[in-house]
N, CA, C and O of each residue as an XYZ file, in Angstrom:
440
protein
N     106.575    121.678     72.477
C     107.733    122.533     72.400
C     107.388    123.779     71.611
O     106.396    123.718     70.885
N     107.877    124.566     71.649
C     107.557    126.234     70.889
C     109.374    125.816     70.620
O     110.195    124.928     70.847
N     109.215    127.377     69.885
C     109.862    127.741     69.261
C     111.530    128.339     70.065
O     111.754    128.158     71.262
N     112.118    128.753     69.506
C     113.340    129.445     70.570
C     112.856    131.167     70.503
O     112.462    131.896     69.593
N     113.090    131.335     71.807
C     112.753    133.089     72.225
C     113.821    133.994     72.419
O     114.633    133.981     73.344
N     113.740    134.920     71.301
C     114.363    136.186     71.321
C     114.741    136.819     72.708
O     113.806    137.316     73.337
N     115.875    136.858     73.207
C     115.806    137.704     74.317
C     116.291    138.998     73.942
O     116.978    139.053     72.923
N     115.973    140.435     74.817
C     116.154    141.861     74.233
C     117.398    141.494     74.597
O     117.869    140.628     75.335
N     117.869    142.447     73.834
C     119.381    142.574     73.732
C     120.131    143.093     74.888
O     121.361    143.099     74.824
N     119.271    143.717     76.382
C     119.611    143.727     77.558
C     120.216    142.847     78.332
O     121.274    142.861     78.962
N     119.117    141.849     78.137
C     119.130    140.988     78.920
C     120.192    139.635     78.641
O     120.411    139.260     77.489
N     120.729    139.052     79.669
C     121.753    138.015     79.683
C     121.464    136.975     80.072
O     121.290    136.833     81.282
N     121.310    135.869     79.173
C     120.768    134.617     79.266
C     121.314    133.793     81.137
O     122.520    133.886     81.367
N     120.646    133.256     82.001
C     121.033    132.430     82.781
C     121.051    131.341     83.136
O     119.975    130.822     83.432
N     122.532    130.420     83.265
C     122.964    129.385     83.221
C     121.680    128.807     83.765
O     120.935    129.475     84.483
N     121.445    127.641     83.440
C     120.679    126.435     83.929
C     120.628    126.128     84.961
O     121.754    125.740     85.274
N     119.603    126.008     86.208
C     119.749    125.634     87.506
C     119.515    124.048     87.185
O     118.748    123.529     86.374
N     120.523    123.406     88.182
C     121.124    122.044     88.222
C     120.002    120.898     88.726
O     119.832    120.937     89.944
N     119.134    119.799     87.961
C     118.659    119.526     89.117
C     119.107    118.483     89.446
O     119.847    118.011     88.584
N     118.944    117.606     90.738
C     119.575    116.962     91.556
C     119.467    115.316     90.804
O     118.568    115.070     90.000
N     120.369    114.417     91.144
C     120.539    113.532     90.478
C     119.473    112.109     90.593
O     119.187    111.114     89.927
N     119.032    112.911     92.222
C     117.671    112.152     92.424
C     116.623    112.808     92.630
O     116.293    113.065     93.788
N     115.939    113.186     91.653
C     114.402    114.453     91.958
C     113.518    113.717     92.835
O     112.467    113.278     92.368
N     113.773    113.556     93.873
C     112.811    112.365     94.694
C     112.101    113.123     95.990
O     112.490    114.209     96.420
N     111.321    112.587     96.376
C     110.711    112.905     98.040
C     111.412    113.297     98.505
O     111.115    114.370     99.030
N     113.234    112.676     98.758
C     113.806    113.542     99.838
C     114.843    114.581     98.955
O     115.875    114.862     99.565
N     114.746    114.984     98.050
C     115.243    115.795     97.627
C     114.106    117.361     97.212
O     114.698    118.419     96.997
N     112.803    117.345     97.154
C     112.325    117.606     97.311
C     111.950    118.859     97.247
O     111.461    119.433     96.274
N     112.231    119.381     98.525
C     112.198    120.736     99.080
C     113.180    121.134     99.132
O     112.896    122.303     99.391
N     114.075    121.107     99.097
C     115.312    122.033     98.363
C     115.402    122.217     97.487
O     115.867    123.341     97.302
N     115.096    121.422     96.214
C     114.840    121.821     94.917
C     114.023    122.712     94.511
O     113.997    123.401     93.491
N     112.965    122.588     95.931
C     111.622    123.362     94.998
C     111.885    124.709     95.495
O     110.925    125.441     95.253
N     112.812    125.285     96.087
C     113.509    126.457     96.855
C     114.387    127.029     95.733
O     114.447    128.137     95.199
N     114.998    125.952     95.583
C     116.028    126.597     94.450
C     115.562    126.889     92.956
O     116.051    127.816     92.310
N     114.512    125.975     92.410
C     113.446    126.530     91.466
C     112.111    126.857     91.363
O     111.197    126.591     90.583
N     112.316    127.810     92.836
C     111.612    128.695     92.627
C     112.128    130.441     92.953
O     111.496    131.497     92.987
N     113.770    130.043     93.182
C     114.271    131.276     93.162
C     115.078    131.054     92.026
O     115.750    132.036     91.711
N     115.197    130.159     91.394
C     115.795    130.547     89.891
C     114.667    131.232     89.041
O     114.953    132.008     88.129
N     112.882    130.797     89.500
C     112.500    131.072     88.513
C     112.085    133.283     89.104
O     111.761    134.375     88.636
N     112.301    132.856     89.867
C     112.428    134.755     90.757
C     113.485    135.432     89.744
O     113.232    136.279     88.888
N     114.485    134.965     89.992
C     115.918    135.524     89.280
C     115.578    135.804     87.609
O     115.993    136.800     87.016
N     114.723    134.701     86.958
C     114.521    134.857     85.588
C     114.118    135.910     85.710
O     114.797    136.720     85.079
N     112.932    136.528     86.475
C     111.930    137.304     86.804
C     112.330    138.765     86.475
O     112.003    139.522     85.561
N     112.960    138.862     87.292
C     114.066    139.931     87.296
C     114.699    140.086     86.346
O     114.696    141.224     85.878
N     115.396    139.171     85.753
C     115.867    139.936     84.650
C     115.564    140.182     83.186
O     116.229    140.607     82.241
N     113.997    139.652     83.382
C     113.044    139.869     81.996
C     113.360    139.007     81.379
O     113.208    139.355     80.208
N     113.934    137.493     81.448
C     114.048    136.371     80.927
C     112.125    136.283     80.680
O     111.196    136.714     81.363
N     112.177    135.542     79.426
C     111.220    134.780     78.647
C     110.831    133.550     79.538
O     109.719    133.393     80.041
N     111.919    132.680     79.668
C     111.765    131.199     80.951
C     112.781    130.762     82.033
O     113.967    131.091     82.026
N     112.294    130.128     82.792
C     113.503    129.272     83.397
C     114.192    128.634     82.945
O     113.684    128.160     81.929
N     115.446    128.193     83.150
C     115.972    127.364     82.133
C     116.262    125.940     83.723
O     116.294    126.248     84.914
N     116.400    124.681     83.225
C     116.813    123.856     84.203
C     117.264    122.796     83.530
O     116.792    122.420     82.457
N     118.259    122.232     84.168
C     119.626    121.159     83.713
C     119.123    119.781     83.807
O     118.956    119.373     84.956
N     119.015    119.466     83.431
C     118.229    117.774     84.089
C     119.187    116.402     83.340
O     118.851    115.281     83.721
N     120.081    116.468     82.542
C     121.030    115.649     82.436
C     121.698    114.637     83.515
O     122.175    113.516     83.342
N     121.562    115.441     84.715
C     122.308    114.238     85.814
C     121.231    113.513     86.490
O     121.409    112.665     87.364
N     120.006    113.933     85.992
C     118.545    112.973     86.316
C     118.857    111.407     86.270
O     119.271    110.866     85.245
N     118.601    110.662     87.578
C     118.853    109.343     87.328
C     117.546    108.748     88.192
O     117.429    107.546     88.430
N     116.768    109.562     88.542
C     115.460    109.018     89.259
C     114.457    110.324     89.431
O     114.819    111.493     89.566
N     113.299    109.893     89.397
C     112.555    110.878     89.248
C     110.768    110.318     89.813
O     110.051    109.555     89.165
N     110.423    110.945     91.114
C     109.527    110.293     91.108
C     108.326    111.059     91.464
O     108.620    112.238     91.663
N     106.942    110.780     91.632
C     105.928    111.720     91.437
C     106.628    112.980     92.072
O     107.000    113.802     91.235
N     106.879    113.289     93.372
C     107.322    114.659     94.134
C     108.257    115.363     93.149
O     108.134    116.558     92.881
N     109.283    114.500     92.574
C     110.312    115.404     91.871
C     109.335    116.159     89.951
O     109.559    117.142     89.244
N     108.234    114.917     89.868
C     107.515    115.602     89.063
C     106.683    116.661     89.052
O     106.437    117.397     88.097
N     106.043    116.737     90.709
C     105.507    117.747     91.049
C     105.782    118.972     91.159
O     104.982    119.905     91.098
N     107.135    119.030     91.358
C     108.325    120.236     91.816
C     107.813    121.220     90.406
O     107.273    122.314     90.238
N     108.413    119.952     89.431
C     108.218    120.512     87.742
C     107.113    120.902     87.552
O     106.967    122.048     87.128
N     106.133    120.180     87.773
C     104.785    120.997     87.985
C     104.346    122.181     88.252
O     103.661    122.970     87.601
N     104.822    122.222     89.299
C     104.460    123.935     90.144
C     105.569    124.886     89.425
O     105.420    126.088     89.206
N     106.513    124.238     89.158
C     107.456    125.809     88.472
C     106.683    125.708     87.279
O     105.809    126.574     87.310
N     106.640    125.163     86.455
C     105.692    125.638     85.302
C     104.444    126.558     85.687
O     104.137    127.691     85.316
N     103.766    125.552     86.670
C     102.478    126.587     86.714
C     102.835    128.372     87.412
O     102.396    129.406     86.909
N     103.620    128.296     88.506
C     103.992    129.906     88.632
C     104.755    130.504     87.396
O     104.616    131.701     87.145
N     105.705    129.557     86.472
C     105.970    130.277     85.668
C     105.113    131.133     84.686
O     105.272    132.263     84.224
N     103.940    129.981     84.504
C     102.975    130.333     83.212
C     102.015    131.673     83.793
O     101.578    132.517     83.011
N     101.783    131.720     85.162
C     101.325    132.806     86.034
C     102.189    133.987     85.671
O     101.551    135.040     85.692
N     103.681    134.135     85.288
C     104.116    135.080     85.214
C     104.461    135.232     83.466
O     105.557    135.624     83.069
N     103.480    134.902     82.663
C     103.799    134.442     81.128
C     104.961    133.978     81.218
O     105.408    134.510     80.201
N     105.716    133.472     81.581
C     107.179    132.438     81.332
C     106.733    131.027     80.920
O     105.619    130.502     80.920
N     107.817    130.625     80.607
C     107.921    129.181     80.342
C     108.545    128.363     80.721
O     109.630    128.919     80.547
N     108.870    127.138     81.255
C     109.951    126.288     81.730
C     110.638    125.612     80.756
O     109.974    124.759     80.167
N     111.937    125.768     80.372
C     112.686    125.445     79.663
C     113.874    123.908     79.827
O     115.076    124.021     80.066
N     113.372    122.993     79.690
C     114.405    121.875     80.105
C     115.374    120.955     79.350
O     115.129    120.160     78.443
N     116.670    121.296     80.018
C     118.120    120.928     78.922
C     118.391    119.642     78.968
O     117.839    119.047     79.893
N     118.876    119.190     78.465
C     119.718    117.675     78.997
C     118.516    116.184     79.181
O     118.809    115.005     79.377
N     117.188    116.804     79.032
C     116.609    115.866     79.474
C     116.629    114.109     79.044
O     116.132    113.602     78.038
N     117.457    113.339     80.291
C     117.144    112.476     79.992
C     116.770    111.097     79.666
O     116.590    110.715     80.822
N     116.565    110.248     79.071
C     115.438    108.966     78.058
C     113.985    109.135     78.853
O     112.871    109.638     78.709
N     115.001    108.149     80.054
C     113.960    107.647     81.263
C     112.938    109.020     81.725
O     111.708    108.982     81.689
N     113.461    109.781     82.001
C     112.537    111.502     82.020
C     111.474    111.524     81.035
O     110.279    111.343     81.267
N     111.950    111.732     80.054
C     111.084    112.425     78.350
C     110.004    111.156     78.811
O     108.789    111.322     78.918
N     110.693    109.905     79.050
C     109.384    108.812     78.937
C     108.363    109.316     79.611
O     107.258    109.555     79.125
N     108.775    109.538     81.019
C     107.565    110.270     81.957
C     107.007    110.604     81.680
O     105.832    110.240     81.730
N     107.687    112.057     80.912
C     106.690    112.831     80.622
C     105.330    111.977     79.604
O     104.105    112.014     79.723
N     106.210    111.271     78.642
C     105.154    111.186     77.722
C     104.146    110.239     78.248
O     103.193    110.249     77.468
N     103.922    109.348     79.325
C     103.444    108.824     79.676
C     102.556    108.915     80.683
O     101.567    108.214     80.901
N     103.189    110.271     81.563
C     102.008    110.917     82.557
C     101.379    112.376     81.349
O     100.621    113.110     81.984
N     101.559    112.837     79.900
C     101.477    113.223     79.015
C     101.387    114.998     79.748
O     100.479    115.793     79.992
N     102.695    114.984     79.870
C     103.096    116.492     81.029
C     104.504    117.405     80.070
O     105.111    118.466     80.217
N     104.523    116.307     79.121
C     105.640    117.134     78.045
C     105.129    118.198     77.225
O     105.920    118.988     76.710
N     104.023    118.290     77.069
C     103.528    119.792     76.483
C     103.794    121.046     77.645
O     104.112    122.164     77.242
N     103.670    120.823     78.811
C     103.810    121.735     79.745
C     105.221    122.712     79.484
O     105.319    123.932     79.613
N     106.007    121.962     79.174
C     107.662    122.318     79.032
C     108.501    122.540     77.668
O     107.898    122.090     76.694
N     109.436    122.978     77.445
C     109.952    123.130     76.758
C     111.085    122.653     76.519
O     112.074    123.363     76.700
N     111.244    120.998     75.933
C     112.545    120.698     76.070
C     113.419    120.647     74.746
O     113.258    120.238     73.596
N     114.493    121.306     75.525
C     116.028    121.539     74.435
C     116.695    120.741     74.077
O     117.608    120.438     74.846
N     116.594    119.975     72.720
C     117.546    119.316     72.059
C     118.572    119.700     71.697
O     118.595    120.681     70.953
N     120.328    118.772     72.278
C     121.170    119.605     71.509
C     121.461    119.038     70.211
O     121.203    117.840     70.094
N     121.930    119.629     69.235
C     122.137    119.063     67.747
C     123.243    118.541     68.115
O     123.926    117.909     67.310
């Protein structure tokens, strides 16, 4: 995890793209459409990272990890970062267990 990033005072933070309640094979490719035009949209507006919702996560399996994969890696292509909210138990475990949680940035709320 890093730190929290200053955004210029232009720019207007954007809501969290939602991800689906099953990040699975058949969810898939629509997701990876929609974050990868959320992470376009960050793009544009000189956002620091993507931000993405993952609270209604109730399955998650290699493809839906992969998704996460590749937006990180185009993000990090464009110095961004992937930013992830809500993440969670069963998720964070993943990560720590396929050891892919350094890749991301996840937001604890207090």
């Amino acid at each position: 995890m890093t730190a929290a990033t200053t955004l210029a005072p232009d720019v207007v933070p954007m809501a969290p793209l939602a991800c689906p309640s099953h990040l699975t094979t058949d969810t898939r490719v629509e997701f990876r459409t929609q974050a990868l035009d959320a992470l376009d949209a960050a793009t544009a507006m000189g956002a620091p990272a993507v931000e993405l919702f993952l609270g209604a996560v109730v399955d998650i399996d290699a493809s839906g990890l992969g998704v996460l994969i590749l937006l990180q890696k185009r993000a990090r292509e464009r110095n961004m970062r992937v930013r992830l909210h809500a993440v969670p138990s069963p998720v964070e475990r993943l990560f720590e267990e396929t050891r892919m949680g350094p890749l991301f940035d996840i937001v604890r709320s207090n």
